[in-house]
C-alpha positions, 0 to 999 in steps of 0.5 A, a space after each residue: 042181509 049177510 044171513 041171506 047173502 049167506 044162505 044164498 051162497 050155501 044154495 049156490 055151493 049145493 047147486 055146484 056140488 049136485 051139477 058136479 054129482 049130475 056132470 058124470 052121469 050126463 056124461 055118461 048118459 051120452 056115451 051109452 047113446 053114442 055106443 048104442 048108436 054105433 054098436 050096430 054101425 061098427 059090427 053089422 054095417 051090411 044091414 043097411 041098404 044100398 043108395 041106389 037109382 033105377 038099378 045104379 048102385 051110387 052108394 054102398 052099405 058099407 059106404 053109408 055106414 061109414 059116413 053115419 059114424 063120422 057123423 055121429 062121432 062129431 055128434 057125440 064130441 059136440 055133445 060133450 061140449 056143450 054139456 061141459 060149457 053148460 056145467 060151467 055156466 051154470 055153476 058160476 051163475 051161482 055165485 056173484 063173483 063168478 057171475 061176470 064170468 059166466 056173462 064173458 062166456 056167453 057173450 064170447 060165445 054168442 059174438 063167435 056163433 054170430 061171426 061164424 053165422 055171418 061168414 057162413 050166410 055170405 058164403 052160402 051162394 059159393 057153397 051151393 055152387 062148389 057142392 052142385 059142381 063136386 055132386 054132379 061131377 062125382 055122379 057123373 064119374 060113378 055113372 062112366 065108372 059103370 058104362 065102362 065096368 060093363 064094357 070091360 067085362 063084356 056085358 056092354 059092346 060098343 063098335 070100335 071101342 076095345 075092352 082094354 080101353 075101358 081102364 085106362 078110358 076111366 083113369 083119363 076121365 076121371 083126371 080131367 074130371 078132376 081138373 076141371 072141378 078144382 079150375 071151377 072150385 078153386 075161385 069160389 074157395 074162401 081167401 081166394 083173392 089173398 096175397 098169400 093164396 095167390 102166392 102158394 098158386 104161383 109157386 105151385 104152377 111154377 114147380 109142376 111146370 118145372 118138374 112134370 115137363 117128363 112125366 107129361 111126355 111118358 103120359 101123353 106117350 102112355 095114352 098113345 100105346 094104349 090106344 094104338 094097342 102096340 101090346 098087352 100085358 103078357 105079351 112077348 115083346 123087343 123094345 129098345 134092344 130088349 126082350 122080355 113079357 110085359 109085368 105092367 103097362 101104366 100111363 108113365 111106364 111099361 115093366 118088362 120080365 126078361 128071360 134072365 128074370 129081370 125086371 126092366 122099366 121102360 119109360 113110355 116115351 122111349 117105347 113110342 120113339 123106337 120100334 116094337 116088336 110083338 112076338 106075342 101078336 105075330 104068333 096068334 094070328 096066321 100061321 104063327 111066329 116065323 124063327 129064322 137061323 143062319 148056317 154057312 156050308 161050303 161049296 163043297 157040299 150039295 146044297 139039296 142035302 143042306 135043305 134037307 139036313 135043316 129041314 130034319 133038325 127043325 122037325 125034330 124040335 118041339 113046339 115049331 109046327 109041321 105046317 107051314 113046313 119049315 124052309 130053307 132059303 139061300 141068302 147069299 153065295 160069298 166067295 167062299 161059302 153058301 149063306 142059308 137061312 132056315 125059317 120055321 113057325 112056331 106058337 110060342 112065344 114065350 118059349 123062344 129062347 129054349 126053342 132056338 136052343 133045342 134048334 141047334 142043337 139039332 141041327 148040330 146032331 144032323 150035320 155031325 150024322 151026316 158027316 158035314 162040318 158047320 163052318 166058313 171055309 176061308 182061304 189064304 194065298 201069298 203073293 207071288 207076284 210084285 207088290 202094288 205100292 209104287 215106287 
């Protein structure tokens, strides 16, 4: 009886010894398929065709070769696994000491697969409804995604529906999407009726209440310009006593460049609560963008000769059209002096601050040509009669 038990043990220490010599090669063995596998996916992942339906592009080759790596990368470390959970089963099976380990393991193992097996069977019908709405709402996106792509580009025209709207369109489909998919996943998820769940959702409402009531107002005021198209990017425009290009127009705020290159951030809100000003939509359509400028001559010279004086300057400066002609008008006849204010069209927005610049001064060089000073004659008497504070 002790030489079988111990010739039984000898052939438990050479099967442990030759599973040891087997544990790096079937290692190994799995790493060369997992390479051989990925090698193609890593290098060459356009060779795989793209998921399409009748002429929709859902998903990209690169897009599907992505996906299979991951997929064979849990393969790989699942597979390492349970070669390693088979060596060891196997090698204390041989032996009467560890036998009762290798029976713990399997038992341990079997009451976890069949836990998670159970758990798994009674969530089945959730699974399927969270997997049908997260399916067709992302398919859905894909193919709003691609209506509005072809109206943004011109390729697909809808009456009354801009192209600069397709953006912004997408960004609010695609958030309400989204909302609407976690109002409908988030009861079917596992723990939902948990105390602790329902308290993370309470201090999570609690604190997006708190903290967004500002965000919300500059959203809903971003979506108001956007589809009021009060302006584009690189446009002109004066907002809240400031002028300068539009850099960037989001749902929150709007970026100006200044003509001293500043970058001034605007919220939405406080662009939608005061007036705008396009300088850019003003000179594109008609006959352009009107700048006007005031000078104040005495009553001592003809005012026919002013008119034409401001006429002259504003002919000699670039970028203000010959048609429509520049005018004068007579704003004002103060006691001492005619108010004038010249009025001249340009195309150039951009360029108004160089424009008003090159203006006066040559209205300066024709004034001085003409020998008449640019100024506001006042006068001052003194009193010769009595005062009128009574007594």
């Amino acid at each position: 009886m002790a030489h079988f038990v111990q010739t039984y043990q000898v052939l438990g220490i050479a099967g442990a010894l030759m599973l040891t010599l087997l544990l790096p090669l079937a290692i190994g063995t799995a790493t060369r398929f997992f390479k051989l596998a990925t090698t193609p996916l890593e290098t060459h992942p356009q060779r795989f065709p793209n998921v399409t339906f009748r002429g929709l592009e859902l998903v990209k080759s690169a897009q599907l070769a992505k996906t299979l790596l991951h997929l064979l990368r849990a393969a790989y470390t699942f597979a390492l696994v349970l070669i390693t959970y088979a060596y060891f089963s196997i090698v204390f099976s041989f032996f009467d000491q560890t036998r009762g380990i290798t029976k713990l393991l399997l038992q341990f193992v079997f009451q976890i697969i069949g836990s998670f097996w159970a758990l798994f069977v009674a969530y089945l019908p959730n699974l399927f409804s969270i997997l049908m709405i997260v399916f067709v709402s992302y398919h859905a996106l894909k193919i709003i995604r691609l209506l509005l792509t072809a109206i943004s580009e011109g390729k697909l025209l809808f009456k009354g529906f801009h192209k600069d709207w397709a953006e912004p369109t997408y960004s609010i489909v695609r958030f309400l999407t989204i909302l609407f998919v976690l109002v409908m996943v988030f009861p079917l998820l596992p723990g939902f009726d948990s105390p602790a769940f329902k308290g993370i959702s309470v201090f999570l409402g609690v604190l997006l209440s708190l903290g967004s009531t500002g965000a919300i107002a500059n959203v809903i005021a971003g979506i108001v310009l956007i589809y009021m198209r009060s302006f584009e990017v690189g446009d002109r425009i004066e907002t809240n006593q400031i002028m300068g290009d539009v850099i960037e127009k989001t749902l929150l705020v709007t970026r100006l460049k200044t003509i001293n290159n500043e970058e001034v951030t605007i919220p939405n809100s406080a662009i939608l609560a005061n007036p705008t000003i396009n300088y850019t939509n003003l000179s594109s359509k008609g006959d352009g963008l009107v700048l006007h400028t005031n000078v104040t001559i005495g009553y001592d010279t003809p005012w026919r000769q002013v008119h034409q004086l401001l006429q002259d300057a504003a002919a000699q400066t670039d970028l203000i059209l010959d048609r429509p002609e520049p005018h004068v008008y007579q704003t004002a006849l103060d006691d001492f002096y005619v108010r004038y204010e010249l009025r001249a069209y340009t195309k150039h927005p951009h360029k108004m601050a160089q424009i008003y610049s090159d203006l006066h001064q040559h209205i300066q060089d024709q004034f001085a040509a003409a020998h008449v000073e640019i100024m506001s004659p006042h006068y001052r008497a003194n009193r010769q009669g009595p005062i009128t504070i009574p007594s």
